[in-house]
N, C-alpha and C positions, 0 to 999 in steps of 0.2 A: 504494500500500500504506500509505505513514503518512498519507493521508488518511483510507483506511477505519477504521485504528488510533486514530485521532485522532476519528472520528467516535464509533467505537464507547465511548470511554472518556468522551466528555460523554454519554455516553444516561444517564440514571438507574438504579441497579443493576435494578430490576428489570424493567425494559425490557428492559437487556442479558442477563439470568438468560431472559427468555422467548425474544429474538434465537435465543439461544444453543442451545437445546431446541428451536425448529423446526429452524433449521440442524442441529443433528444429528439428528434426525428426517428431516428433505431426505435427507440423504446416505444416511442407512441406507434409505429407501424407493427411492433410485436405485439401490444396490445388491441390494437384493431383487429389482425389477424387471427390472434389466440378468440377472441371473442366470436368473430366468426366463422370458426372451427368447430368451437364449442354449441354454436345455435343450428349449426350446418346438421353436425351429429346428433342432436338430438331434434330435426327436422325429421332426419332420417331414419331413428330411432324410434319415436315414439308417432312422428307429423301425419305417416304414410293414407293410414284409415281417413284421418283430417283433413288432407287435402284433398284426399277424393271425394269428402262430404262439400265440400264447398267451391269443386274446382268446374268455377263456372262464369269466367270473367268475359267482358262485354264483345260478342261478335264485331269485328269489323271488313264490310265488305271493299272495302279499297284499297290497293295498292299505292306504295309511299316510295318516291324516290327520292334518294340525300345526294348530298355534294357535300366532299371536308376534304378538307386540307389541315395538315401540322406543319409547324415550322418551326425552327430554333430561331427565328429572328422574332420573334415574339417572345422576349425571355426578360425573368428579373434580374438578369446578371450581365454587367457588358460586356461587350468582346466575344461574345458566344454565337457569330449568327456565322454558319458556313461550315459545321461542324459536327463528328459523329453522327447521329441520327438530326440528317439535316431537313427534309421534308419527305411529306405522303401526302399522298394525293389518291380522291377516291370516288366512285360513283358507284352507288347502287341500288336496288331495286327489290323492294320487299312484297311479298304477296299480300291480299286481304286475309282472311282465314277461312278453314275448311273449306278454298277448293282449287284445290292438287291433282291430279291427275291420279285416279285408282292405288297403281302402281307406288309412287311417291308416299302417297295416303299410307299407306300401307307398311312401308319402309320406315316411314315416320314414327309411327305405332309400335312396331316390333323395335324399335330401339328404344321408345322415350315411357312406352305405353298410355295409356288416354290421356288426352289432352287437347285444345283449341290449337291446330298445328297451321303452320305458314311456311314459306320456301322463302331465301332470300338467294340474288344474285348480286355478286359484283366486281370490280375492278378496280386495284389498289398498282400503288406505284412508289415505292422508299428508298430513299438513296440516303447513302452513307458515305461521309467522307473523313478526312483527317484532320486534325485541328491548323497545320498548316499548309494550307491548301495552292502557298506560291510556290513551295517547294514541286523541281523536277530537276531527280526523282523524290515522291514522298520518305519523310521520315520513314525507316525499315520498323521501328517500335513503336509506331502510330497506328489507326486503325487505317483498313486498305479503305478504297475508292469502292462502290460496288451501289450497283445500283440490282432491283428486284420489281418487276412487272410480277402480279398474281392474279388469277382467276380465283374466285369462292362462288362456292353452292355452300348453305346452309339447311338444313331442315330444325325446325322451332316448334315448341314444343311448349302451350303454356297452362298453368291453372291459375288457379286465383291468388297463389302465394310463390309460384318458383315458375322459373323460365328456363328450358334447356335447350343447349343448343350442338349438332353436330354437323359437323361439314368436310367440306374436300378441297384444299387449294390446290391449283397447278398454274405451273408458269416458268419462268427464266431469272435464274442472277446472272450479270453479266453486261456486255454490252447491247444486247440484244432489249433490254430493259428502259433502254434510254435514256439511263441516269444523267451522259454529259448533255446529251443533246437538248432537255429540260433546263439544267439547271444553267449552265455556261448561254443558253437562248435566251432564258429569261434575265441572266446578267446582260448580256448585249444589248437588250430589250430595254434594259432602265440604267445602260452606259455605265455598271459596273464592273467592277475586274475578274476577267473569267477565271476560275480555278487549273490550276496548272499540271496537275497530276493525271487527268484523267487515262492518259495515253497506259497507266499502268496498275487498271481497275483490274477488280478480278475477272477471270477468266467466264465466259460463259457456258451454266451447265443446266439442265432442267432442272425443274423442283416439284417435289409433289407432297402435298405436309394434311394430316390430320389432325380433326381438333377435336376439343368437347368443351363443354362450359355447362355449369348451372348454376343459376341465381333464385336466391329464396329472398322473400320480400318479406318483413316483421315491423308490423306498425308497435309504434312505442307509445305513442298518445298523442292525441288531437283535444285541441283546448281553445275559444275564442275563434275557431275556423284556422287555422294553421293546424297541422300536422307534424309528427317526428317520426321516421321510420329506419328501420337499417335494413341494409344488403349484401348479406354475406353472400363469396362468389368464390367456387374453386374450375379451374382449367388446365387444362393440358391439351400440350399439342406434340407430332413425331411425325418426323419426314427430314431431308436432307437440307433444309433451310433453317428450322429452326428449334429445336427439342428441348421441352422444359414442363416443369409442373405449376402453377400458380396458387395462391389460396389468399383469398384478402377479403374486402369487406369497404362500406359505403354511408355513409352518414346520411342523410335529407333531411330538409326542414321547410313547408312550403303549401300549397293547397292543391288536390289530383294527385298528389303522390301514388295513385294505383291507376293511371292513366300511361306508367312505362314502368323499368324495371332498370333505368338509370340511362345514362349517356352513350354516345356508342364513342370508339376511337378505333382508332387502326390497330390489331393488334401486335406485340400483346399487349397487354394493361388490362384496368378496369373498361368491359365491354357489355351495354346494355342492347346493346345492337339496335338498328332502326327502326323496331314495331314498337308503334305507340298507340293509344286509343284515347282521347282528351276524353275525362269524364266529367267535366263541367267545361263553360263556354273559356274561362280563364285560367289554366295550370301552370304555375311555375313551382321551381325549388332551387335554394341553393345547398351547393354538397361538398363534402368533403371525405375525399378515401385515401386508402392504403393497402401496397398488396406487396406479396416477396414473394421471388421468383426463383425455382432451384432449375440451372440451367445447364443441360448437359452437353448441348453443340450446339453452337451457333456461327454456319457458312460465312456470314459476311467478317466476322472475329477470325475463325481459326481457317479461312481461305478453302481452298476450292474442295469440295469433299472426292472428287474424282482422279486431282494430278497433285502431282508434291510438287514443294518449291516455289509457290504461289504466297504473294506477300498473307502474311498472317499475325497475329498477336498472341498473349499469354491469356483468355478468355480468367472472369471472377465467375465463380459458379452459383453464388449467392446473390441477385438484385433485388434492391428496394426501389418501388416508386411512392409517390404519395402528389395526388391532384385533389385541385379545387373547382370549384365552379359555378354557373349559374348556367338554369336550362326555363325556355318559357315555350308553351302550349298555348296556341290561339287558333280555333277552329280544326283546319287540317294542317296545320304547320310548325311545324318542331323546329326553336333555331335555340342554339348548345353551346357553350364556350365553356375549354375545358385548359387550366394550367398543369403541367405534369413538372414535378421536381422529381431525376433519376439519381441514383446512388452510382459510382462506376460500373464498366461492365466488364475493363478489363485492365490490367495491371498494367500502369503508366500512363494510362486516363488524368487529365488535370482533376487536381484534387477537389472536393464539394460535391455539390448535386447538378447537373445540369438539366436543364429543362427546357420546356418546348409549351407552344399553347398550340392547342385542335379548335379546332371549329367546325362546326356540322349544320347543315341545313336541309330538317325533310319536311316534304309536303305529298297532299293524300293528291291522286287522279283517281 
């Protein structure tokens, strides 16, 4: 103990100010997460009979298409726009419910069992780059350049207290993804300086990744017309882009809170994905979560999973995120702003949390 004390008091203050802010950060995300672990398991534990008594939440016959974007130039920290996970870009298309094609219907079922089931489709786009991005060639100890195009099909699964979700990505890392051609256009575009490394992004190779999620909804109390509720969430995904387990959890406070099942983002993170259903004419909430993430491979980190010798880094296997936010519901139209603070992801990552804001926007046809 007076070792650590002793260590901690030669750091320079503001070393010890930044220590000091992921450690309590640390803690309040193990605390979110142990809590909703604990409500998870005994969802599952004792809920099962309970939600099938009340799993009967509001039909909706229309289809919702979103548009988000993330970007680290939307950050609390400066100096951080052009870096790591530097944007995603995404469009996609969620079904009304119950009606899927026999087939689907059916597939839906045997995985999730009864439920208000929906199909989502859509199209994501992430590039990743290095923190110094005039370097040619980039830092060899930085993260590589690598950009990723994805196809998703989801099938959704919901009752009146938990939402499940399983799907199928496929697509390309690589340059076939179009990472320079986006980001270095859009610098041209608004006459700033293109990034210089691209020429020695990862290597392009298929991808095909499997997911799952489910999210349980537990109201805490409604008083005055405002509501409190939590959302604990666990997921996993496996395939050659990106392999990991999740388990975190979601705060709300606001009025419709049972009109979605939280925000959507690109994954991974916290993802409530795009089916919503406004159950009054005016729904908002603001939120706050936390999730850690045990991370066993991840392509764009440890380089190309098919050839050796391809830039790579020293991947952390432990990530924390923690976001904030505000989401508001008016008629058929969902618009979402979401801060994300990341913990590192891989050894010689600049030190702190880096973060990124998402934005979403759906609306029903």
């Amino acid at each position: 103990m007076f070792r650590r004390k002793a260590w901690l008091a030669a750091r320079p203050a503001g070393r010890r100010a930044q220590f000091d802010i992921v450690s309590i950060m640390t803690r309040s995300l193990t605390s979110i997460i142990s809590a909703s672990v604990v409500l998870a398991a005994a969802s599952v534990t004792a809920g099962g009979s309970f939600q099938r008594a009340i799993a009967a939440p509001l039909q909706d016959p229309y289809g919702t298409w979103t548009l988000q974007g993330e970007n680290d130039a939307v950050s609390t920290q400066k100096g951080t726009s052009d870096q790591y996970y530097t944007s995603g870009l995404r469009i996609g298309w969620t079904s009304g419910t119950d009606n899927q094609p026999p087939a689907i219907s059916n597939l839906n079922r045997a995985i999730w069992g009864e439920g208000m089931q929906r199909i989502s489709l859509g199209l994501q786009q992430s590039i990743f780059t290095p923190r110094g991005t005039q370097l040619n060639p980039p830092n060899p100890q930085d993260r590589p350049y690598a950009g990723v195009l994805l196809a998703t099909a989801n099938l959704i699964s919901d009752t009146e207290l938990s939402r499940s979700v399983f799907g199928v990505q496929a697509g390309v890392l690589g340059s076939y993804a179009g990472g320079y051609q986006v980001q270095n256009g859009f610098h041209s575009l608004i006459s700033d300086t293109p990034n210089r490394g691209w020429s020695h992004q990862l290597p392009n190779q298929p991808i095909l990744q499997l997911q799952a999620s489910r999210i349980w909804r537990f109201p805490v109390i409604s008083a005055y017309g405002i509501s409190v509720d939590l959302l604990p969430t666990v997921a996993a995904a496996g395939g050659d882009f990106r392999t990991y387990a999740q388990a975190g959890g979601t705060i709300r406070i606001g009025q419709g809170l049972d009109s979605d099942f939280g925000t959507a983002r690109i994954s991974p993170g916290l993802d409530g994905t795009d089916a919503f259903k406004g159950t009054r004419t005016l729904a908002w909430y603001g939120f706050a979560g936390a999730d850690g993430q045990a991370v066993l491979y991840d392509a764009t980190l440890q380089g190309s999973t098919f050839r050796s010798g391809e830039p790579h880094v020293s991947k952390i296997w432990d990530v924390g995120e923690f976001e904030a936010g505000l989401a508001v519901i008016y008629h058929g139209v969902r618009l979402s702003y979401t801060q994300v603070w990341q913990t590192p992801e891989f050894n010689g990552q600049r030190s702190g949390l880096f973060n990124f804001g998402s934005l979403a926007l759906s609306a029903k046809f």
